[in-house]
Each structure stands twice: as structure tokens, then as C-alpha cells.
N, C-alpha and C positions, 0 to 999 in steps of 0.2 A: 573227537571222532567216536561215532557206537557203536556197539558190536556188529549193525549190520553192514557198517562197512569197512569195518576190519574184514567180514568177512568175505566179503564181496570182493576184496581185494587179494585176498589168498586164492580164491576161484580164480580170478583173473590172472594172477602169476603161474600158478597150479596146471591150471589151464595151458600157458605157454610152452610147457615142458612137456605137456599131453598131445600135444599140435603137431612139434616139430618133429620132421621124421629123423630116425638114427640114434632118438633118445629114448631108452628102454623104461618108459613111464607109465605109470598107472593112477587109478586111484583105486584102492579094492576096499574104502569104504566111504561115507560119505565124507567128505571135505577131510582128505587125504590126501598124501600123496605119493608113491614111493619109486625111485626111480634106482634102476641096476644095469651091474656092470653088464654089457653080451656074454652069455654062458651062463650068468648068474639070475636070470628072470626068476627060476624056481627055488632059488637057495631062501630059507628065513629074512629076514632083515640083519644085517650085521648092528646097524644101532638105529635104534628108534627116538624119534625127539616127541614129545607129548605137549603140547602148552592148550591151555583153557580148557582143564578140568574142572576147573571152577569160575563158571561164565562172570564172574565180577575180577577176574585176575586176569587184563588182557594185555601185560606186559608181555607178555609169553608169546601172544600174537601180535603181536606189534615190531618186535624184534624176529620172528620166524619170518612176518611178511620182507621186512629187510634183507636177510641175509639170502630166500629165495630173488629175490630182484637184483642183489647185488653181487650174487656169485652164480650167474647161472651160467657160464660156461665151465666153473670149476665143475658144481654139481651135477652138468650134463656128461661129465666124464668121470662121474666116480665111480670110482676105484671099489666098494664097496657096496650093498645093498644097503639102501636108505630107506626110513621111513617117516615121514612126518604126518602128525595127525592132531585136528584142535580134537580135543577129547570131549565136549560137552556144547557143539555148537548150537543147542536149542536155548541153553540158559548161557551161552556168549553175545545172544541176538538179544534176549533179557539184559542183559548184562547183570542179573542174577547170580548166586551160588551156583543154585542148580534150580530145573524145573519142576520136575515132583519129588528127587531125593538126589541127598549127595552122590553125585557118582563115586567118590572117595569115600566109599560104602558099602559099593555094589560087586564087587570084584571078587570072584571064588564063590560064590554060594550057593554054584551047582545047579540053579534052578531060573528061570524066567517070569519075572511078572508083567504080564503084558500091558498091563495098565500104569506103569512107571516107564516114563521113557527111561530115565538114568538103569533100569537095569537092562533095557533093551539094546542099549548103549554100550554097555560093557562089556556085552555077552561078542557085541561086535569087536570089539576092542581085543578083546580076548584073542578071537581066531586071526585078526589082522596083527599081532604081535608074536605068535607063537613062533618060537624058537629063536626071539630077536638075541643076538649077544650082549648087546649093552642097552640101556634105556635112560634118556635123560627126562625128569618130569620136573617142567617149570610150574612155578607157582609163585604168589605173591601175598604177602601175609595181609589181615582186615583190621588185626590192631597194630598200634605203633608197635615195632623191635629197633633197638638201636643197631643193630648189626643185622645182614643181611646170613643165610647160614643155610648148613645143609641138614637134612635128616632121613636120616636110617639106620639100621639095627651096625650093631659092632663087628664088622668083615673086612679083610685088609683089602681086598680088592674095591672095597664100595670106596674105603675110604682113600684109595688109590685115584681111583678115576676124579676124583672131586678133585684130590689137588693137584691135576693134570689138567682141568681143565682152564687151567692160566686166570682164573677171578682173582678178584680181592676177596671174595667169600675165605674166610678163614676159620670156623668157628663150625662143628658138627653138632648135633642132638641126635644123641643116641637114646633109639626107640625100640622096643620091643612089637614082635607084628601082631596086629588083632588075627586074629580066628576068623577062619572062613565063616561060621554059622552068624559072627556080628557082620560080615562083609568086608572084605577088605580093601586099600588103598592099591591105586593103579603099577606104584613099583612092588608092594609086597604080596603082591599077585604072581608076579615073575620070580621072588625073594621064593617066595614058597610053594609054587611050582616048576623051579627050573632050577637048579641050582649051577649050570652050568652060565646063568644070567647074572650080570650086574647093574641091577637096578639103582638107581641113585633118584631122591628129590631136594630139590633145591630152593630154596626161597628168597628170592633176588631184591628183596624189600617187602613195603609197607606200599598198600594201594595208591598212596599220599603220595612215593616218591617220583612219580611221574616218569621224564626220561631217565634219571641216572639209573633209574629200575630197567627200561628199556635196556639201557649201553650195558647195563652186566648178564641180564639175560641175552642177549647177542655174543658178548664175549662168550659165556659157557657157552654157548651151542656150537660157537665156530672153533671153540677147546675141543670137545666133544666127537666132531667130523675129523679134527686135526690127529685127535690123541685114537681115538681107531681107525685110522685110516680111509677115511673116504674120501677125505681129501686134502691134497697135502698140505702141509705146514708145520711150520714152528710152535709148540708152545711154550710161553716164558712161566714157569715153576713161581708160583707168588711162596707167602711163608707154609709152613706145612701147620695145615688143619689144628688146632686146637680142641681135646673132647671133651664134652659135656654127659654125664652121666647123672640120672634124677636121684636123689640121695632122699629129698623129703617130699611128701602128697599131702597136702591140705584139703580133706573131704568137705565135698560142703551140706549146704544143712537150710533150714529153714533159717532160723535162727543166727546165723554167721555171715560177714559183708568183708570185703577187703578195703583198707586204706586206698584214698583215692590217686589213681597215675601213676599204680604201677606198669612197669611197661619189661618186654621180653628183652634179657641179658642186658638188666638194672644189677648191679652189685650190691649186696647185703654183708652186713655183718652178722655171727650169731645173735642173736636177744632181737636182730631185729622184730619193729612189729608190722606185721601182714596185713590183719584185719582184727575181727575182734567176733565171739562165737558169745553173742549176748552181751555182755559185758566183758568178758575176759578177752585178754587179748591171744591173738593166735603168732605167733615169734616163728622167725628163723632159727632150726636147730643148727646148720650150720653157714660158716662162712663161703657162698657162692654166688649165682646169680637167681633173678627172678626169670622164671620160663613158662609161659601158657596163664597167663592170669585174665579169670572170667570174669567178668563186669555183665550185671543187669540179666544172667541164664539162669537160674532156677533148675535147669533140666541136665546140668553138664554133674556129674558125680565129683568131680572133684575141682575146687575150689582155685589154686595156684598151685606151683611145685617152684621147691627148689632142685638149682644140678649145681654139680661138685663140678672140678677139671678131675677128670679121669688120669689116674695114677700111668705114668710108663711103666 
């Protein structure tokens, strides 16, 4: 199925919730949706769900279209202010990254360039999200990872809500947030204007993995509604989150290539070797995993990293 009728299909669910009377629905952007309790029309969004920020990652919407079709009486009486929204539906319909630039880029920088859609985009983004409580942002990785995992900066509460959200995702990356002047990512946008926000992103696989990337992106989201209350349920507690913290950056260079298949949380030993900067080899200073390794970019500043398990 392509993006155009993934998308097509979210209109048309979208749509049924905008139709019936008694259901407090809107869209307040485009291919949105958010539906609230009576009383609560004007209150923020209690949690926002995000998927297809990145129009080539359509697990996100492929499971969102799911669980609108298959919970709609629950969601038609939630309990809660909701909001869902594909973040990037012009390069969804591509099924591209993005159209003129990453929207996972665009986020805080104060300013509008009209001639980029993704930053026109953001700007929307922006005002349909403010003052949300919680934020879940699907995603789906473009190289192989052997483990599916979450990422964001080191908060008990980020890393609370992740493992509430009943996955088998067990595994965080912890990151640091870019600076508004580079642009920033759609949850550290909330990270770093709201601090009353708990932003969380999450990467449910490898574009490779097809449905079983679907069925966990579905689980998170129906965690997600469960664990802030929009709608009720159980969630079953999987093992608690495992952290990952970057210990070593491997810059790269004209000159420097990495060993071929590496692949994100590969287990290394120290001495292992990486790649090789001319001749010499470039090694693991210590024992942890492989995370983020570039093949074939010339333009990406640094090369691989290793992460440690972060100390209790």
C-alpha cells in the first residue's frame, strides 16, 4: 500500500469521527485529528500521538489507521483530549524522508521559510501541539537495528512513560537536544519549550520489518491512550528500559570508511575494529554496543559511536 492510500484512509476514518454528531472532533490541521471530552473542546491536548514525520516511515500510519478503525467507540468517549496528527503528509504521499527538508529539523527556529514546505509544516505543528501533556512520536529506523528502542535526553518521567507503554521495546538512547538555531526534533521541541511536557520518540524497527513494526507501533499507542488516560485500560509493565549512554564519537573524514555490516546495538568488545582512517584502524575504546553507523554520507560529522549501559 502507498502513502497515498494510507493516506486516504486516515481521511476516511478521520472523517467518520468529524461526521457523527455528539463526538467533540475536529481537525485543526491538515490530516489531523483531535477529538475531546464536552467541557474540554478548549483545554491543550492531554497527549498527542505523531507518526509520519518522516514520509518513508509509514508503520506509524499504518498502525494509527488501525487503532482509529478499531477503537472508535472507545475514542469517541474519551476521557481525555486527544490528538493525532501524520506530521509530514507531503513526503508520506512521496513516501520520501521529507520534501524539501527534514521536518526533524525544523522545530524551534523562530522563523518561517516559505519556500520549504517542512518548515511551513512545523510552524503548524507547533501551534496544534501547544500545551500537549504527553507526546508520543513514531518512527522507524532506515538502517538495520537489531533491537527496536526509544530515544531521548535522561528524565525520569520520559523514561517512565516508555516503559508504561507495555512494548517489548526495552532499550533507550540517550540523547542530548540540538539547539534551536540547528532546528530541532518534533519531541525536543516540547523537551525544550514546555517542561511541563513529556515528550517521548520511539523507533519500532527497521523499514524492513514490515508488520511486526506495525503490531508494536499499535501496541505503544494503545499504551500511550491507556497509560494517560483517554482511554481506559490495562497496561502489562514488560522489563524496565535498559540505558544507553554514548561513551565514544568516531568523526569522520575524507579519508576514514567503517568495516562492512555494522548494524545499531551490535555488541563490541574494546580493541574492536570499526573502520579504518587511511590505513590505521579505528577500534572500540570500550566494551558496549554499535549505535548510529554511517555508510556511503560524506556529509554526516561523525562517523559511528559507541554507548555504554548507563550506571544505576
Amino acid at each position: 500500500m502507498d502513502g497515498t492510500e494510507l493516506l486516504e484512509i486516515f481521511c476516511r476514518r478521520r472523517d467518520k469521527y468529524l461526521e457523527v454528531a455528539g463526538v467533540q472532533a475536529v481537525s485543526p490541521i491538515d490530516f489531523s485529528l483531535r477529538i475531546s471530552p464536552t467541557g474540554k473542546e478548549k483545554d491543550p491536548p492531554h497527549l498527542t500521538i505523531g507518526v509520519g514525520v518522516h514520509g518513508d516511515e509509514i508503520q506509524g500510519v499504518q498502525a494509527l489507521n488501525q487503532i482509529l478503525d478499531e477503537s472508535y467507540d472507545a475514542l469517541a468517549n474519551a476521557q481525555q483530549p486527544v490528538l493525532f496528527v501524520v506530521g509530514n503528509p507531503e513526503a508520506v504521499k512521496l513516501q520520501r524522508r521529507y520534501k524539501d527538508a527534514d521536518l526533524n529539523r525544523q522545530f524551534s527556529k523562530g522563523s518561517i521559510d516559505a519556500t520549504v514546505y517542512e518548515s511551513k509544516r512545523a510552524a503548524e505543528l507547533e501551534r496544534a501541539v501547544q500545551g500537549t501533556r504527553y507526546l508520543l512520536d513514531v518512527h522507524s529506523t532506515i538502517a538495520p537495528t537489531r533491537k527496536p528502542y526509544g530515544i531521548f535526553p535522561n528524565r525520569v518521567d520520559l523514561v517512565e512513560f516508555m516503559h508504561h507503554l507495555g512494548t517489548d521495546i526495552s532499550d533507550i538512547i540517550l540523547v542530548d537536544i540540538l539547539s534551536p538555531e540547528k532546528g530541532m526534533c518534533f519531541d525536543e521541541h516540547l523537551y525544550f519549550t514546555d517542561p511541563k511536557c513529556t515528550p517521548i520518540t520511539i523507533e519500532v524497527g527497521c523499514l524492513s520489518d514490515g508488520q511486526s513494526a506495525v503490531d508494536r507501533a499499535r501496541n505503544a499507542i494503545y499504551g500511550a491512550l491507556h497509560y494517560t488516560g483517554v482511554i481506559p485500560g490495562e497496561v502489562s509493565l514488560q522489563q524496565y528500559p535498559t540505558l544507553w549512554e554514548e561513551a565514544q564519537k568516531v568523526p569522520n573524514s575524507k579519508d576514514s570508511s567503517l568495516v562492512l555490516d555494522l548494524v545499531n546495538f551490535q555488541p563490541v568488545e574494546k580493541g574492536f575494529v570499526l573502520g579504518y582512517k587511511a590505513e590505521t584502524p579505528i577500534t572500540s575504546e570500550y566494551d558496549g554496543i554499535i549505535i548510529f553507523p554511517r555508510y556511503n554520507n560524506s556529509n554526516v560529522p561523525t562517523l559511528v559511536r559507541i554507548a555504554v549501559q548507563k550506571a544505576s
